[in-house]
C-alpha positions, -999 to +999 in steps of 0.1 A: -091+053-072-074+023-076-038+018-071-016-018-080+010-026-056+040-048-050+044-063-019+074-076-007+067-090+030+091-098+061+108-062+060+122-048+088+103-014+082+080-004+063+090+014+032+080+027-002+105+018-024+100+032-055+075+036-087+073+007-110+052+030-144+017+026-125+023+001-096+043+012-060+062-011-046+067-013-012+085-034+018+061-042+047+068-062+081+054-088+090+050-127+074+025-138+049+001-153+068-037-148+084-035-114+065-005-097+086+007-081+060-026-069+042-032-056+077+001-045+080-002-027+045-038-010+049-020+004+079+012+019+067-007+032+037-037+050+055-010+070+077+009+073+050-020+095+032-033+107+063-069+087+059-089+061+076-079+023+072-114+025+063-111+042+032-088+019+021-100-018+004-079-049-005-100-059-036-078-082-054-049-100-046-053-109-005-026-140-008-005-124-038+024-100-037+006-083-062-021-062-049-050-040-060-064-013-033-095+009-036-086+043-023-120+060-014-120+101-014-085+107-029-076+112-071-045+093-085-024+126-084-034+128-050-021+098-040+012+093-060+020+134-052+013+123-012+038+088-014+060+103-033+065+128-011+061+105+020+087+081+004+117+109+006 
């Protein structure tokens, strides 16, 4: 599946904010720079939904705020039923 996400970097914690109609947007630590915070995302998100950081790809946006992941192995409800969840 394929999920768009807002990135908004040098957080204290990592944190799912909310739903934006079809993006998440989250806060993640760390700054901009030699992909901390894709790292830093992949991360959060994989223990997030209880997968592999393997499972989960960067395939557009690697120097935007605005990011698009491939999530191998999981469905759309899957994923937005496991943040949701995850995020209260």
């Amino acid at each position: 599946m394929i999920l768009e996400v807002k990135v908004t970097p040098n957080a204290s914690k990592n944190e799912i904010l909310r739903w934006e109609e079809n993006c998440l947007v989250v806060k993640i630590q760390g700054v901009p720079e030699r992909g901390k915070v894709n790292a830093n995302l992949v991360a959060f998100l994989a223990k997030a939904l209880g997968i592999a950081k393997t499972r989960i790809e960067i395939i557009l946006g690697q120097t935007s705020r605005m990011k698009r992941l491939k999530i191998e192995g999981l469905s759309v409800e899957e994923v937005r039923k496991i943040l949701v969840d995850f995020s209260q």
